[in-house]
KEKE-3310 file (N, C-alpha, C; in steps of 0.2 Angstrom, whole numbers, plus 5000, padded with zeros to 4 digits):
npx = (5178:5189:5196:5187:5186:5201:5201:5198:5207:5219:5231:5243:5242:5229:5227:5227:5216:5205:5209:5205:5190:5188:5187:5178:5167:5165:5167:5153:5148:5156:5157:5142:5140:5152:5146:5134:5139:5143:5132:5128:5135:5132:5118:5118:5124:5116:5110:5103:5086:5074:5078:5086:5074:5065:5074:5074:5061:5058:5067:5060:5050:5051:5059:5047:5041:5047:5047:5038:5026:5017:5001:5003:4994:4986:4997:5007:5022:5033:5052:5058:5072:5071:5078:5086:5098:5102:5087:5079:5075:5075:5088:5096:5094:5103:5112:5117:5112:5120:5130:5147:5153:5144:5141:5153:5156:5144:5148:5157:5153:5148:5156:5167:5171:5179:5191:5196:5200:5212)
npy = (5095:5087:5086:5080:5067:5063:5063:5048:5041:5027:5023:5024:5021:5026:5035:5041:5032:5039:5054:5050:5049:5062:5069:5065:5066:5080:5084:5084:5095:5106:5106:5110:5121:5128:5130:5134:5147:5152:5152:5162:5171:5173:5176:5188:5196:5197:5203:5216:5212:5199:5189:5195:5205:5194:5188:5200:5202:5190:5193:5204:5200:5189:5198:5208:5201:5195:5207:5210:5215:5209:5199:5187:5178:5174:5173:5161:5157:5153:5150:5143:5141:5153:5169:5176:5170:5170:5170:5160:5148:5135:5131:5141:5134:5120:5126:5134:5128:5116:5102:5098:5091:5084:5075:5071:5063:5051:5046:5041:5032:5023:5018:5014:5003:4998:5007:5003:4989:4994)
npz = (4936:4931:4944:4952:4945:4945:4960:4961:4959:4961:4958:4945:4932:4930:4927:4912:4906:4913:4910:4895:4898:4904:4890:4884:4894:4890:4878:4869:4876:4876:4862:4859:4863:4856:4844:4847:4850:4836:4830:4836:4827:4815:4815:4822:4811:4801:4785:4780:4779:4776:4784:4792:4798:4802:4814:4820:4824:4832:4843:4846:4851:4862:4871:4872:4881:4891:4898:4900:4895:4889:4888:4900:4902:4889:4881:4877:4879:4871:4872:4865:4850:4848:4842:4849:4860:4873:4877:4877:4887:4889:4882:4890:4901:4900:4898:4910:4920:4920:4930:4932:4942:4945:4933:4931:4942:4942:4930:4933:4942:4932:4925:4933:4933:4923:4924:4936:4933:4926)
capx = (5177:5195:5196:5181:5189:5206:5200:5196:5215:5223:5236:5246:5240:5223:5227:5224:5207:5202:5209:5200:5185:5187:5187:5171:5162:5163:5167:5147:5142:5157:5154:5139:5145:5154:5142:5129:5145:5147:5127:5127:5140:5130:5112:5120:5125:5114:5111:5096:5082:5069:5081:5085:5068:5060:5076:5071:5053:5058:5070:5057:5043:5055:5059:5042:5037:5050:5048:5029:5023:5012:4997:5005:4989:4986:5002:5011:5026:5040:5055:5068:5074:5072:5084:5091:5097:5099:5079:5079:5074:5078:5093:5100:5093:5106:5121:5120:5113:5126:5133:5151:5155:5138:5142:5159:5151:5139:5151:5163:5146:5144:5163:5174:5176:5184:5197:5200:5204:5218)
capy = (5088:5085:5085:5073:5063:5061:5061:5043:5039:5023:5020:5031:5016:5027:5043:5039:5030:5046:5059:5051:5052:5070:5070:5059:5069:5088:5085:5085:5100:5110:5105:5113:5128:5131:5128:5141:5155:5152:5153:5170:5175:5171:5178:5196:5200:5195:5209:5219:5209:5195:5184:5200:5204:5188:5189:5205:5200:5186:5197:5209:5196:5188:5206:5211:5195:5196:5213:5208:5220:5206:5196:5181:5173:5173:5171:5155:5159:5149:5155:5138:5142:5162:5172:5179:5161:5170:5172:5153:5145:5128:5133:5143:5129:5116:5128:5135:5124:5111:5103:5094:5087:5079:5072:5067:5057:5049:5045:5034:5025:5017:5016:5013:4994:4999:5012:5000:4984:4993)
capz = (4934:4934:4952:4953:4942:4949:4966:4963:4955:4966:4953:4940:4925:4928:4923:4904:4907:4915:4905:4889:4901:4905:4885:4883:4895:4891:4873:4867:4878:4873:4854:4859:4867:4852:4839:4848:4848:4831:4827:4835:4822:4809:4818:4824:4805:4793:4780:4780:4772:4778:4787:4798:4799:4803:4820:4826:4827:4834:4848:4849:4854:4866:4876:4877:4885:4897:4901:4904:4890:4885:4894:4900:4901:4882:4878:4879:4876:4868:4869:4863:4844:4848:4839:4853:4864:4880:4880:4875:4891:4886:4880:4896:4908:4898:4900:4915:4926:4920:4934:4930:4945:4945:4927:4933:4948:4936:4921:4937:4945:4928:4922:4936:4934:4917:4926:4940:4931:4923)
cpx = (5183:5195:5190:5185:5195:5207:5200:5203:5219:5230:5239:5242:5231:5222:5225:5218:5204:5202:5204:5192:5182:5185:5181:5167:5161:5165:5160:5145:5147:5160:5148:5138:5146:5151:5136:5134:5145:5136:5125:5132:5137:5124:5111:5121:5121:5112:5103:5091:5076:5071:5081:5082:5065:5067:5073:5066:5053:5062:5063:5051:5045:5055:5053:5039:5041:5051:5040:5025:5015:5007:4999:5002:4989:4992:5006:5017:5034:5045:5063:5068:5074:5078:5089:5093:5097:5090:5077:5080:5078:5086:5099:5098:5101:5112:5123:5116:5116:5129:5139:5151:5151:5140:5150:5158:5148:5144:5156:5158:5146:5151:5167:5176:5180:5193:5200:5203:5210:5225)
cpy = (5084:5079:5079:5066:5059:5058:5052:5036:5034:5021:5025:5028:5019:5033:5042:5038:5038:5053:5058:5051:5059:5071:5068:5062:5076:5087:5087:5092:5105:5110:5110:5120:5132:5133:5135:5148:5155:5155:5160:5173:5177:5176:5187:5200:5199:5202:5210:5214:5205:5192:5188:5202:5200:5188:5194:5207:5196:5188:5200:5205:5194:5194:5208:5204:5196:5201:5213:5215:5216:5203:5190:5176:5172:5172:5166:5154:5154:5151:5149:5140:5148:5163:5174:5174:5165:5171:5162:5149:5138:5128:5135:5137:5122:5121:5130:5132:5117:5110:5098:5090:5082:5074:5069:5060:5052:5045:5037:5030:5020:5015:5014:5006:4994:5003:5008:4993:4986:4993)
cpz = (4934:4940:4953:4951:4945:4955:4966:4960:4963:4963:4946:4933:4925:4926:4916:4905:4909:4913:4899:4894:4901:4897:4884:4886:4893:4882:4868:4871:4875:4865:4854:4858:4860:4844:4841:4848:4841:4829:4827:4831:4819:4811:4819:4817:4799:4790:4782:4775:4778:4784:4794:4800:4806:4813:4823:4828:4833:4845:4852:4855:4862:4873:4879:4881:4890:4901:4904:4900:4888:4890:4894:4902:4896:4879:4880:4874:4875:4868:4864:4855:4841:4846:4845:4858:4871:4880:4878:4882:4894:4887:4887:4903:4905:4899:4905:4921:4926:4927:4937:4935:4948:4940:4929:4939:4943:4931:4928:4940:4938:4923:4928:4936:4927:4920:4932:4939:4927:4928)
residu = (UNK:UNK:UNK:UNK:UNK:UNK:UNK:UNK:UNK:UNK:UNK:UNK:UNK:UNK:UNK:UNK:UNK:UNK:UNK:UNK:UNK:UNK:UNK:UNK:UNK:UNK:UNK:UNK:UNK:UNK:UNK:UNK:UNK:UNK:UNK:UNK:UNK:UNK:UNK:UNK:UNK:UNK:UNK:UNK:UNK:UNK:UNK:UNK:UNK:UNK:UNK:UNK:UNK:UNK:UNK:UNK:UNK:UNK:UNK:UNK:UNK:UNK:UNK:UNK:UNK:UNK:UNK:UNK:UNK:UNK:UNK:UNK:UNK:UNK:UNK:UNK:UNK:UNK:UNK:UNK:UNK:UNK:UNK:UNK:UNK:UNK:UNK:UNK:UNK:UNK:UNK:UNK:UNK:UNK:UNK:UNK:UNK:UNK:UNK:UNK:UNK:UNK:UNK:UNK:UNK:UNK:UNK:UNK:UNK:UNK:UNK:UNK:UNK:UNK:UNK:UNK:UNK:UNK)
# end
């Protein structure tokens, strides 16, 4: 993202403009990032009881659907808010098919007349 970024540097008075850029764009996804690391903290331990329960139904459902235990005609299977987030569809298409230097491209299409009038 960087490299996208600076790639488009004619002047040293743009380095700033474009660093709080780089700051501006990856700061919501890894707020993100670090908010689902933290959820599995929280998801992995909880004490025996309901809460842990109600997860590893939640796991179990998930697994055997992707192991195809179940009839994937009748079942229409949800997986966003699944305890376990890698089976979270949703979830795994929004971080790993992120694609910066797209989001870098993008952010200077509709910002560059700000970084090149400085």
């Amino acid at each position: 993202m960087l490299g996208v970024l600076f790639s488009h540097i004619t002047q040293r008075s743009q380095i700033g403009p474009l660093l709080r850029a780089y700051e501006e764009i990856r700061y919501p996804r890894t707020t993100y990032t670090q908010l689902s690391s933290q959820l599995n903290q929280r998801i992995f331990h909880y004490e025996d009881g309901p809460e842990q329960e109600a997860r590893d139904k939640s796991m179990r459902e998930s697994m055997q659907y992707f192991l195809g235990e179940q009839d994937r005609e009748k079942m229409l299977y949800d997986s966003s808010g699944n305890a376990n987030q890698w089976a979270d569809q949703q979830k795994n298409k929004r971080q790993f098919n992120y694609d910066s230097e797209l989001d870098a491209e993008n952010w200077w299409e509709e910002n560059k007349h700000i970084v090149l009038s400085n």
